[in-house]
N, CA, C and O atoms as a GROMACS GRO file, in nm:
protein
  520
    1UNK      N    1   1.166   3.001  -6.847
    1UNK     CA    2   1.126   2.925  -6.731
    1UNK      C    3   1.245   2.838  -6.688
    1UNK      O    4   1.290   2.761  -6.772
    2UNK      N    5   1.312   2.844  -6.544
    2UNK     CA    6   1.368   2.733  -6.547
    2UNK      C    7   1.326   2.623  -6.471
    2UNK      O    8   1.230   2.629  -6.394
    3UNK      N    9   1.407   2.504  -6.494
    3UNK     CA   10   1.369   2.428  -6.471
    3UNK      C   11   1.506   2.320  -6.367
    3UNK      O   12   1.627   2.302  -6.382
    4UNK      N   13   1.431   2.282  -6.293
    4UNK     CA   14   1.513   2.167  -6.183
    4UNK      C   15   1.499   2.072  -6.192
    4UNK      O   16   1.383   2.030  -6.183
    5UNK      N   17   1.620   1.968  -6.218
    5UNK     CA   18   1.578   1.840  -6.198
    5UNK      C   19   1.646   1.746  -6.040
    5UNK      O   20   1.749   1.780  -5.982
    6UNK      N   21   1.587   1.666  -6.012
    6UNK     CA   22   1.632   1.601  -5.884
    6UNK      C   23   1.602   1.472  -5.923
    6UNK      O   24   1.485   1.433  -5.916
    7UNK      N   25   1.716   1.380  -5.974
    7UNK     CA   26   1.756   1.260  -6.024
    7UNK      C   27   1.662   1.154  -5.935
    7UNK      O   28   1.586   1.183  -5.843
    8UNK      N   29   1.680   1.072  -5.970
    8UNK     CA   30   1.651   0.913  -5.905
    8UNK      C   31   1.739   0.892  -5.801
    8UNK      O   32   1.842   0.957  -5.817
    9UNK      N   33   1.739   0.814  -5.682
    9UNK     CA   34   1.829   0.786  -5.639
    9UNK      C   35   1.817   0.791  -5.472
    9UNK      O   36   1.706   0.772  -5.424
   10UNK      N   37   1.945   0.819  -5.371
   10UNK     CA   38   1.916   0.879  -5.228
   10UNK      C   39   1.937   1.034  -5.246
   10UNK      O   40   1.989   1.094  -5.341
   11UNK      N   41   1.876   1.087  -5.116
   11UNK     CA   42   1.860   1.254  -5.126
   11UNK      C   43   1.962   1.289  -4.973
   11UNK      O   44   1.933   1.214  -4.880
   12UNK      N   45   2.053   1.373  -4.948
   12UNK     CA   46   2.116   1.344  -4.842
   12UNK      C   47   2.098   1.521  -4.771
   12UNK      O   48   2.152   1.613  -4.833
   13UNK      N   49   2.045   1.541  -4.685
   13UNK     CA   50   2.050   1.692  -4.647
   13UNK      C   51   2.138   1.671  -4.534
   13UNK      O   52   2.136   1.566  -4.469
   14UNK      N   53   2.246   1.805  -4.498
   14UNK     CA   54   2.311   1.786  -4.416
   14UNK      C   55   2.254   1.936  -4.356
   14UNK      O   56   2.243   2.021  -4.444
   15UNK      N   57   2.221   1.971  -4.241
   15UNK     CA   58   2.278   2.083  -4.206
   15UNK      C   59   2.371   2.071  -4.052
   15UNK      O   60   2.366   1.990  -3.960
   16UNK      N   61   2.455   2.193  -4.077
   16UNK     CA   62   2.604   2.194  -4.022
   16UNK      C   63   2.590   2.375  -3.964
   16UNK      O   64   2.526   2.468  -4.011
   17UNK      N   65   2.665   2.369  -3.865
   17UNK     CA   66   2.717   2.488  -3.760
   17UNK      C   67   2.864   2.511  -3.760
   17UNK      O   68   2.933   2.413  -3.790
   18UNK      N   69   2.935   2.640  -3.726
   18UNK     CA   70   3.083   2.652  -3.698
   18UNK      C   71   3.065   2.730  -3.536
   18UNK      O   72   2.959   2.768  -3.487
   19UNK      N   73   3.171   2.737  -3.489
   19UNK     CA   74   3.194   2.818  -3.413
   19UNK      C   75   3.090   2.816  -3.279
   19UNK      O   76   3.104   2.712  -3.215
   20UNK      N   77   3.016   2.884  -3.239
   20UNK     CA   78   2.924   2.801  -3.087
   20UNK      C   79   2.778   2.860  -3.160
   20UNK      O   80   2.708   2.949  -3.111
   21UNK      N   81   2.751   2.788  -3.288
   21UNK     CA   82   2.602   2.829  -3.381
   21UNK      C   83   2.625   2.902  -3.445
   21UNK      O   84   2.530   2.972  -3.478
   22UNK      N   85   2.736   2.930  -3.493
   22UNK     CA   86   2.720   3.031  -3.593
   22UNK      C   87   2.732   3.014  -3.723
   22UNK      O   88   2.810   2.920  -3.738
   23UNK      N   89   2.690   3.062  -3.846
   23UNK     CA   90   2.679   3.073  -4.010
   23UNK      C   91   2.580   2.936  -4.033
   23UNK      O   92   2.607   2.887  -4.143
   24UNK      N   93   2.495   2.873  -3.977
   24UNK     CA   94   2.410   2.798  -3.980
   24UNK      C   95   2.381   2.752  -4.155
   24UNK      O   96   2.308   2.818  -4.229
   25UNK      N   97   2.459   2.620  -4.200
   25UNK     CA   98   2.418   2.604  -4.343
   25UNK      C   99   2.318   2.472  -4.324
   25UNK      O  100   2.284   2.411  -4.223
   26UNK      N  101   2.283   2.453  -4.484
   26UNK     CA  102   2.229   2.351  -4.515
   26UNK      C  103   2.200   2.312  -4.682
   26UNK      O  104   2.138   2.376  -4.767
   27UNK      N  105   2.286   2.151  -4.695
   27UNK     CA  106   2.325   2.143  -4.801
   27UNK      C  107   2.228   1.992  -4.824
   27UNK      O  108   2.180   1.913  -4.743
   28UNK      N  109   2.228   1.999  -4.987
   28UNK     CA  110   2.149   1.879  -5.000
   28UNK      C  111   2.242   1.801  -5.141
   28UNK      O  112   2.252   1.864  -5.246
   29UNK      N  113   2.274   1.730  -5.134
   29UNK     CA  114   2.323   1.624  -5.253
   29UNK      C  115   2.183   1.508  -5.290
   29UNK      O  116   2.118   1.432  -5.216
   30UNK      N  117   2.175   1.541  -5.458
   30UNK     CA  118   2.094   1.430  -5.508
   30UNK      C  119   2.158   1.347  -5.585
   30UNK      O  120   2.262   1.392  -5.633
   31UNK      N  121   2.118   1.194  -5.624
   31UNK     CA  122   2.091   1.156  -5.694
   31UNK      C  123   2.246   1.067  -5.658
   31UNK      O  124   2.350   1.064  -5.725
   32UNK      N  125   2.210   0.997  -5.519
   32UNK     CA  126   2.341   0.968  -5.481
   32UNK      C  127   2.293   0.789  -5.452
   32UNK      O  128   2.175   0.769  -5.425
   33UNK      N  129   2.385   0.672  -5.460
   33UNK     CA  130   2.372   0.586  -5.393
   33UNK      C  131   2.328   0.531  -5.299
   33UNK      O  132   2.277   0.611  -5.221
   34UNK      N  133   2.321   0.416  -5.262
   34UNK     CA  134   2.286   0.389  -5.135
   34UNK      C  135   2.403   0.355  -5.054
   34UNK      O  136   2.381   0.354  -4.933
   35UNK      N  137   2.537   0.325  -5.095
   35UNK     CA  138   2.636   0.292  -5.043
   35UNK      C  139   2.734   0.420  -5.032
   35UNK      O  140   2.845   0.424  -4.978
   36UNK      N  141   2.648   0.547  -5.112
   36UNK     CA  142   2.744   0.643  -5.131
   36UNK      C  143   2.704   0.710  -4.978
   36UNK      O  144   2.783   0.751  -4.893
   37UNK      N  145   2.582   0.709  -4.975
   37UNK     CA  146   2.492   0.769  -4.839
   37UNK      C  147   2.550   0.680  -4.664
   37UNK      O  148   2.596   0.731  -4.562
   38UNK      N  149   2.520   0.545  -4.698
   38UNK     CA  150   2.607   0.481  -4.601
   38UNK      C  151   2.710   0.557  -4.570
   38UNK      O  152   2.708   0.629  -4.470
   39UNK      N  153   2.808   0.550  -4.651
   39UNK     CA  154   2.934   0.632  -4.593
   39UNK      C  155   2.940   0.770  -4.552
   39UNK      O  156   3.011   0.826  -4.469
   40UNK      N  157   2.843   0.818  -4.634
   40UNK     CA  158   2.842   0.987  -4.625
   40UNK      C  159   2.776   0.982  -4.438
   40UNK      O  160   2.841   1.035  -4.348
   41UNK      N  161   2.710   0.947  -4.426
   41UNK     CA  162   2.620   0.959  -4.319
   41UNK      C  163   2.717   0.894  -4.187
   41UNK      O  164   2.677   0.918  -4.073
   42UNK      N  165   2.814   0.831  -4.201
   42UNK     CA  166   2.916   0.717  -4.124
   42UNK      C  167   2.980   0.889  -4.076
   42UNK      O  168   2.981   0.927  -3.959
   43UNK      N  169   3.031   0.974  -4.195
   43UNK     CA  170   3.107   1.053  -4.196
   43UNK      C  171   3.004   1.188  -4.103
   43UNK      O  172   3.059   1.250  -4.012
   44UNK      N  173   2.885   1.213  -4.134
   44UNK     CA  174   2.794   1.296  -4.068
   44UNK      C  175   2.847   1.250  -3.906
   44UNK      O  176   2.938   1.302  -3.841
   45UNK      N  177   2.783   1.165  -3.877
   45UNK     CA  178   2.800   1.060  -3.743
   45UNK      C  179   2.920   1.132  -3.670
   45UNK      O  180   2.896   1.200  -3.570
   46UNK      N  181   3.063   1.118  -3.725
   46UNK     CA  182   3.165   1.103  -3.665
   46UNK      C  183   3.185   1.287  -3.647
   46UNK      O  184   3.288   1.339  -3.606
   47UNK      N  185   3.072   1.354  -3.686
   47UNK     CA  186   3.104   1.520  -3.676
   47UNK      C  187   3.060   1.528  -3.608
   47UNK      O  188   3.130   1.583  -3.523
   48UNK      N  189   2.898   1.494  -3.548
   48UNK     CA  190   2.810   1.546  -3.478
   48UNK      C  191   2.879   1.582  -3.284
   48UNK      O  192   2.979   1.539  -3.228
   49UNK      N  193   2.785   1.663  -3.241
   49UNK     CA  194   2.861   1.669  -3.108
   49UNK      C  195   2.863   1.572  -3.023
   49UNK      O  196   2.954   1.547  -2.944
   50UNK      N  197   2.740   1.503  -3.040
   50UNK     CA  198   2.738   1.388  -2.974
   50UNK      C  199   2.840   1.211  -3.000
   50UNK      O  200   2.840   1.102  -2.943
   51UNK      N  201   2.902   1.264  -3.100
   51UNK     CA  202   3.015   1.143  -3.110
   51UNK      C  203   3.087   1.211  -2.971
   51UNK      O  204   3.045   1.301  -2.898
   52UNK      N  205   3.228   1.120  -2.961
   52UNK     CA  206   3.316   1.135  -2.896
   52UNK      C  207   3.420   1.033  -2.871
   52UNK      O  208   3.425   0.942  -2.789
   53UNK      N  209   3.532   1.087  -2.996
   53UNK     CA  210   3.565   1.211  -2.983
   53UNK      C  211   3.512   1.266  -3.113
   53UNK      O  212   3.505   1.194  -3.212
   54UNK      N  213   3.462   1.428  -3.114
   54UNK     CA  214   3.348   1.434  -3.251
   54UNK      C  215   3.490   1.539  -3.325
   54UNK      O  216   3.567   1.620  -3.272
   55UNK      N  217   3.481   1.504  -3.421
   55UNK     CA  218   3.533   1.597  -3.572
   55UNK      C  219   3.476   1.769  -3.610
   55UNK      O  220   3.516   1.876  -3.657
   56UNK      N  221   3.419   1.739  -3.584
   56UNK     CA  222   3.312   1.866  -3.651
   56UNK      C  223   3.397   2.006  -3.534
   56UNK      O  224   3.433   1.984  -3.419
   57UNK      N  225   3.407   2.115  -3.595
   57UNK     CA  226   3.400   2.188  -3.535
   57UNK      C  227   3.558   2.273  -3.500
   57UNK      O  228   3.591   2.351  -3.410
   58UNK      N  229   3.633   2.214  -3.619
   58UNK     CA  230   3.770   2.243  -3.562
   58UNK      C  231   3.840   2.378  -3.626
   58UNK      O  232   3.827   2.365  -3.748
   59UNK      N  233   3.899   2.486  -3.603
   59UNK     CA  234   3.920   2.568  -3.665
   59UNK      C  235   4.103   2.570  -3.699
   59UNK      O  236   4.161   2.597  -3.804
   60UNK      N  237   4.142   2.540  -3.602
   60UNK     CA  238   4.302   2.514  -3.617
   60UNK      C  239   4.325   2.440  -3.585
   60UNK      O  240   4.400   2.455  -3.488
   61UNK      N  241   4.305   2.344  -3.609
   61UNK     CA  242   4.347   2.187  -3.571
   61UNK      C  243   4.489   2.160  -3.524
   61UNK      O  244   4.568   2.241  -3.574
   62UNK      N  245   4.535   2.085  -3.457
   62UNK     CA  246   4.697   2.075  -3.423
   62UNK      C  247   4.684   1.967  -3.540
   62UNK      O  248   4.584   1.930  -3.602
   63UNK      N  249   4.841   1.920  -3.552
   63UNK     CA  250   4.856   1.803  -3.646
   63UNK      C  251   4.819   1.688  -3.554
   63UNK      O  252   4.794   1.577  -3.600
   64UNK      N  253   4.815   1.715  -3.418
   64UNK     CA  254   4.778   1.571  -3.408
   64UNK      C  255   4.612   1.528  -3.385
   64UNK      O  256   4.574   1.421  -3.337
   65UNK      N  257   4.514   1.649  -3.437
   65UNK     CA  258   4.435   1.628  -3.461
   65UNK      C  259   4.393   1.616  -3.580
   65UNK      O  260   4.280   1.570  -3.596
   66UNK      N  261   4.475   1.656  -3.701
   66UNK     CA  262   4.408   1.616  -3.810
   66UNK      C  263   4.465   1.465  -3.845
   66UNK      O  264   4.396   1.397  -3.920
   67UNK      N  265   4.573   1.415  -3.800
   67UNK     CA  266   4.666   1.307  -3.794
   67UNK      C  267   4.498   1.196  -3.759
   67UNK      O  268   4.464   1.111  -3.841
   68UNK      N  269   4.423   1.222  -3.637
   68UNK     CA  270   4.324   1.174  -3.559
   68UNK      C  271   4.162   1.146  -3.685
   68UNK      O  272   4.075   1.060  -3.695
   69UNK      N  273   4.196   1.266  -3.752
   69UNK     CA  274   4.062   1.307  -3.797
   69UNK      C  275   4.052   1.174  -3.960
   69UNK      O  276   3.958   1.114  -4.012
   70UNK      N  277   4.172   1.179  -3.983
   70UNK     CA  278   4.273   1.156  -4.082
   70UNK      C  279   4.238   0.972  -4.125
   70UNK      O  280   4.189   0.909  -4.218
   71UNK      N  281   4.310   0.940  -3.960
   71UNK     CA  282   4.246   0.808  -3.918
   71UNK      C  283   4.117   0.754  -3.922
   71UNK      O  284   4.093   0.642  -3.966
   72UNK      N  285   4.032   0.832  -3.875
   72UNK     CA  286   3.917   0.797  -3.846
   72UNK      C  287   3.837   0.794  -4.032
   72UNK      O  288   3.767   0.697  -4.062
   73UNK      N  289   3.862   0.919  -4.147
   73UNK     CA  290   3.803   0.856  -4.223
   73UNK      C  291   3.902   0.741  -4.267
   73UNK      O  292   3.838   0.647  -4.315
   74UNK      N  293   4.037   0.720  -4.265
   74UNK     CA  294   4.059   0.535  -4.304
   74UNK      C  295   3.990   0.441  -4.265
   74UNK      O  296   3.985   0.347  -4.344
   75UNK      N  297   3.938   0.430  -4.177
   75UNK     CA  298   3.878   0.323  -4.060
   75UNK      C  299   3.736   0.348  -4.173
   75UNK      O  300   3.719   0.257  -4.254
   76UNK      N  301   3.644   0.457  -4.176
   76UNK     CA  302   3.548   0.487  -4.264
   76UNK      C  303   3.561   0.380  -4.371
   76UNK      O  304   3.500   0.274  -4.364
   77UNK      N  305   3.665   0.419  -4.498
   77UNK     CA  306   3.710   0.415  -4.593
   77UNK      C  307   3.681   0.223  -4.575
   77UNK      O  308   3.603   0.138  -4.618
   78UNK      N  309   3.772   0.229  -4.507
   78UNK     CA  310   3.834   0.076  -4.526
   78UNK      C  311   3.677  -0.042  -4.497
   78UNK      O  312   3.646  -0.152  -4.542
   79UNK      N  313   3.612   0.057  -4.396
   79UNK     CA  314   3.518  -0.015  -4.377
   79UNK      C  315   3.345   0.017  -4.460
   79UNK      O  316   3.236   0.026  -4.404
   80UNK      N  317   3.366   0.025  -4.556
   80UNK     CA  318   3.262   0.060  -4.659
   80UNK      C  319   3.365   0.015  -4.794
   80UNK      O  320   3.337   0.048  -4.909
   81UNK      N  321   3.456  -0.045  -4.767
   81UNK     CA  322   3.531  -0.134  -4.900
   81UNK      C  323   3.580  -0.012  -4.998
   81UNK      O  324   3.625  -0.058  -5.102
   82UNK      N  325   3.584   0.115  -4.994
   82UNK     CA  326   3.587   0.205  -5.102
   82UNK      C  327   3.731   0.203  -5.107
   82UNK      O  328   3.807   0.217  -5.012
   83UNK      N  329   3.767   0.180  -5.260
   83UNK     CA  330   3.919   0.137  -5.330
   83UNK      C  331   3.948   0.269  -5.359
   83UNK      O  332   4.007   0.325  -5.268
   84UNK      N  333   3.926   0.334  -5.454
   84UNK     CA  334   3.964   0.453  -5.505
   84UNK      C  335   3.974   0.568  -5.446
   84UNK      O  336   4.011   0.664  -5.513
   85UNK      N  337   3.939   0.589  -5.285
   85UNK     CA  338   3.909   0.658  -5.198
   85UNK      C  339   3.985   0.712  -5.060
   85UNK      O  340   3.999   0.647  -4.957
   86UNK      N  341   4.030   0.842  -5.083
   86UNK     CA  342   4.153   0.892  -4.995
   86UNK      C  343   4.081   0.985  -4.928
   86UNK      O  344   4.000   1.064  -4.976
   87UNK      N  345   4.137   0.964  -4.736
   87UNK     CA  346   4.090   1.037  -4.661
   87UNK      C  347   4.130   1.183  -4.694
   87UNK      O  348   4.067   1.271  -4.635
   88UNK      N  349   4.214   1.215  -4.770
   88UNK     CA  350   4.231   1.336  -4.824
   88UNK      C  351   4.113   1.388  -4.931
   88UNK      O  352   4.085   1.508  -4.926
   89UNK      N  353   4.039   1.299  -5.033
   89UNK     CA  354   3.917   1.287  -5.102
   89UNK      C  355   3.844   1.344  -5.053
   89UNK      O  356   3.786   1.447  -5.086
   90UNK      N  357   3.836   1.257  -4.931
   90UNK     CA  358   3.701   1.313  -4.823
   90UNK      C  359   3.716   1.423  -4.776
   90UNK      O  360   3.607   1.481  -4.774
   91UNK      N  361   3.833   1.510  -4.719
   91UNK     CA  362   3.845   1.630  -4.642
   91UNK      C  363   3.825   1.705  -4.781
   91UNK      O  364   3.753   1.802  -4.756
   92UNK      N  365   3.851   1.702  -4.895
   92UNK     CA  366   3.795   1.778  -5.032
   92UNK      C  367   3.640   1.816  -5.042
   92UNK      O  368   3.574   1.918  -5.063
   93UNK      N  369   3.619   1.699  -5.021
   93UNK     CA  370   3.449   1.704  -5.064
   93UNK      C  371   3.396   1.761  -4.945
   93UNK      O  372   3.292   1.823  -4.966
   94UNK      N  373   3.438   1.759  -4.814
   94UNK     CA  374   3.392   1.797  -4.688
   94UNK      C  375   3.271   1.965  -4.731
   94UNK      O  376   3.161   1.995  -4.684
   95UNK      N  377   3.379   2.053  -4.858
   95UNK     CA  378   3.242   2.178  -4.863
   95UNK      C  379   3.129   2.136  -4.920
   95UNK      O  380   3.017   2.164  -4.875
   96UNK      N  381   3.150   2.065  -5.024
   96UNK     CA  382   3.045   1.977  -5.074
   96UNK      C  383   2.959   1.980  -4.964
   96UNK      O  384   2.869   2.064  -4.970
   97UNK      N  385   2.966   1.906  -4.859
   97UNK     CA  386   2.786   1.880  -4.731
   97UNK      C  387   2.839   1.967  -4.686
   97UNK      O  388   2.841   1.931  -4.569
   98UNK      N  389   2.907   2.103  -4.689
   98UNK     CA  390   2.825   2.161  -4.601
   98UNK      C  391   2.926   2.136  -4.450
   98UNK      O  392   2.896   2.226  -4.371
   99UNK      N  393   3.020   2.052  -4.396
   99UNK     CA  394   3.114   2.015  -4.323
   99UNK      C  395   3.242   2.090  -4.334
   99UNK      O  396   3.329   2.056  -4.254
  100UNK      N  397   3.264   2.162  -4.397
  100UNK     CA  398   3.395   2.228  -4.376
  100UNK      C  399   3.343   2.418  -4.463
  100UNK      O  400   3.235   2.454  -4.511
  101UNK      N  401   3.472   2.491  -4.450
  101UNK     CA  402   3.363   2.615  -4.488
  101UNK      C  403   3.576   2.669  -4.515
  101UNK      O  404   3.677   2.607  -4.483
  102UNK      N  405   3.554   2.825  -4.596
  102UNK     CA  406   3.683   2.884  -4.583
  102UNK      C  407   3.778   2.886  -4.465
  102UNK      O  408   3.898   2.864  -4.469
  103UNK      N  409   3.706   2.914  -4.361
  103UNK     CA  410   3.727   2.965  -4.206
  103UNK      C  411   3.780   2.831  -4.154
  103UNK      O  412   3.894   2.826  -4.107
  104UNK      N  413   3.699   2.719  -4.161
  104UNK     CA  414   3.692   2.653  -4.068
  104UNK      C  415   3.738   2.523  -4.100
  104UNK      O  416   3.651   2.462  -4.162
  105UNK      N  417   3.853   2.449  -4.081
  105UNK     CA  418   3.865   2.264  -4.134
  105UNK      C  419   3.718   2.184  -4.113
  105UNK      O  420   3.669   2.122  -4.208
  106UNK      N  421   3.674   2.188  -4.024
  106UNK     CA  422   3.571   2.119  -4.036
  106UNK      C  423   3.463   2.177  -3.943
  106UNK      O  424   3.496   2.219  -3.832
  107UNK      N  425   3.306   2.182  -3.994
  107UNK     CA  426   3.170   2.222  -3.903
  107UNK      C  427   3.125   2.132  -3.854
  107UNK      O  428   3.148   2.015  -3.883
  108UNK      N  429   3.038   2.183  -3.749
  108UNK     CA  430   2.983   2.075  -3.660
  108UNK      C  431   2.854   2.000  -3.707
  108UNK      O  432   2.747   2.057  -3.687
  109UNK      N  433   2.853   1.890  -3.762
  109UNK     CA  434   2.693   1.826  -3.813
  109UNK      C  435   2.626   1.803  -3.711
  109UNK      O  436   2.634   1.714  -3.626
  110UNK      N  437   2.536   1.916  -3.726
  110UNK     CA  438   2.363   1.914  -3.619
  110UNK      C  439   2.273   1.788  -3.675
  110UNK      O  440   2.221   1.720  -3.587
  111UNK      N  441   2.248   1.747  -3.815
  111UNK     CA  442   2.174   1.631  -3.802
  111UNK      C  443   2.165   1.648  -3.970
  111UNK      O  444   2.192   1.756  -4.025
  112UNK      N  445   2.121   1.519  -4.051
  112UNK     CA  446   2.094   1.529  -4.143
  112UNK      C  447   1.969   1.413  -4.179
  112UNK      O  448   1.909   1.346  -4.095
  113UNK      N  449   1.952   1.411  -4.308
  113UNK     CA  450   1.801   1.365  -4.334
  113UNK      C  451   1.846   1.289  -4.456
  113UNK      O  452   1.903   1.354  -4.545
  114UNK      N  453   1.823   1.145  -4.473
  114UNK     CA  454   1.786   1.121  -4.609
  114UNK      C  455   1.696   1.042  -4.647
  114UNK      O  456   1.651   0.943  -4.589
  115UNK      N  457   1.659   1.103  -4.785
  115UNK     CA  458   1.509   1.053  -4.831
  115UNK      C  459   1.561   0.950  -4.977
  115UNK      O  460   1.670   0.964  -5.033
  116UNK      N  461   1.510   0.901  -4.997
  116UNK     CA  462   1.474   0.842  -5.121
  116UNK      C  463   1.347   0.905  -5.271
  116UNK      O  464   1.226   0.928  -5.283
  117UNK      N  465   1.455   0.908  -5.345
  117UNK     CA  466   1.376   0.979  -5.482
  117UNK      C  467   1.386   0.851  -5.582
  117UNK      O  468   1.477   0.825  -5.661
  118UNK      N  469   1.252   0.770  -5.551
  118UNK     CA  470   1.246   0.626  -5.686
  118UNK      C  471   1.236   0.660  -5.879
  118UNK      O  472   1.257   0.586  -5.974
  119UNK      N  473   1.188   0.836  -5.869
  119UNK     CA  474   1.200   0.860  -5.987
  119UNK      C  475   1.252   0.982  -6.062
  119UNK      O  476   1.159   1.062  -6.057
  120UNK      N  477   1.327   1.023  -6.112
  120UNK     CA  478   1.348   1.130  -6.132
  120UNK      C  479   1.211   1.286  -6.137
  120UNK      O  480   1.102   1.287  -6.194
  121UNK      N  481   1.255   1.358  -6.084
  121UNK     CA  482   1.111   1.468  -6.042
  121UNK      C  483   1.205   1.555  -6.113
  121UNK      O  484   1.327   1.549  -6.119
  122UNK      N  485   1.080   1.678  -6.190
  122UNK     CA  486   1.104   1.776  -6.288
  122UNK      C  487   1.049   1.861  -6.228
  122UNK      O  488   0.933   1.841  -6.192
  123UNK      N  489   1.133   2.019  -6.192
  123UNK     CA  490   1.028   2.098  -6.122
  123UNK      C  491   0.972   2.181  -6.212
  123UNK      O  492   0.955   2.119  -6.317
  124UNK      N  493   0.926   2.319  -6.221
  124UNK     CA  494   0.900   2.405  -6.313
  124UNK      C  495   0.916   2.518  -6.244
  124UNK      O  496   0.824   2.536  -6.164
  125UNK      N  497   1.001   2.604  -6.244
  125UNK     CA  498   0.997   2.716  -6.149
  125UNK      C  499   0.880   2.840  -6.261
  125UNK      O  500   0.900   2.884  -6.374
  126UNK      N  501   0.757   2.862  -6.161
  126UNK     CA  502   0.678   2.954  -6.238
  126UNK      C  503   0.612   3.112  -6.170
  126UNK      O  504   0.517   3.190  -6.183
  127UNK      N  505   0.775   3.086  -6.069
  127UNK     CA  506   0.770   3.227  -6.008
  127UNK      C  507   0.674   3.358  -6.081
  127UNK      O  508   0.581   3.416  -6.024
  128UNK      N  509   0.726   3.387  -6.227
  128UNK     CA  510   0.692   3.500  -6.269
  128UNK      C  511   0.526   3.454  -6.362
  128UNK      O  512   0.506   3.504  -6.472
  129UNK      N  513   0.457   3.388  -6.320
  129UNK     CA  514   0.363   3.408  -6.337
  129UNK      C  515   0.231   3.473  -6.232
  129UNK      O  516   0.121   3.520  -6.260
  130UNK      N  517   0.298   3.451  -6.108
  130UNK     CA  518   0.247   3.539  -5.998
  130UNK      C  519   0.307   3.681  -5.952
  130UNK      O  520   0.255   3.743  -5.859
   0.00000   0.00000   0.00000
């Protein structure tokens, strides 16, 4: 039987687009902060289409757009106090949500969701009993 666990904590779903809708994902990180989510979600924000100027969506970026993109998580960074934390960090973790892909520097964030989990939940996957 296996089994899932989904920690305590915030729950962060992102889903993300490339190209004009295409490869449609959707990613979920558990068992995350509340200050980790602040920022993560600062960073959702600055993809979506409706920012402007929005991040999301770039396939060959010139340098003076990643120079742009670059900036904008410092400004992030600096403003959520995070010490240990390089806008290069962030363009790493970008496959992590679901925001960047092989193809593409960065996807476009359609919207994301986060919930709160106050206790750790145990699932039971019992597929093969049906």
């Amino acid at each position: 039987m296996k089994i899932t666990t989904i920690p305590a904590g915030y729950r962060l779903t992102v889903n993300s687009w490339e190209n004009d809708g295409d490869h449609r994902r959707s990613v979920t990180r558990d068992g995350l902060s509340k200050e980790e989510v602040l920022f993560l979600t600062d960073v959702c924000e600055g993809m979506k289409m409706s920012n402007k100027p929005s991040f999301g969506n770039l396939y060959e970026p010139s340098d003076d757009e990643c120079a742009e993109f670059e900036a904008f998580l410092d400004s992030l960074i600096k403003k959520h106090g995070l010490i240990d934390v390089t806008a290069e960090d962030v363009i790493d973790s970008l496959y992590d949500l679901g925001l960047s892909s092989g193809d593409y520097y960065t996807r476009m964030c359609e919207n994301y969701k986060v919930e709160h989990v106050p206790k750790e939940v145990v699932l039971y996957d019992v597929t093969e009993n049906f």
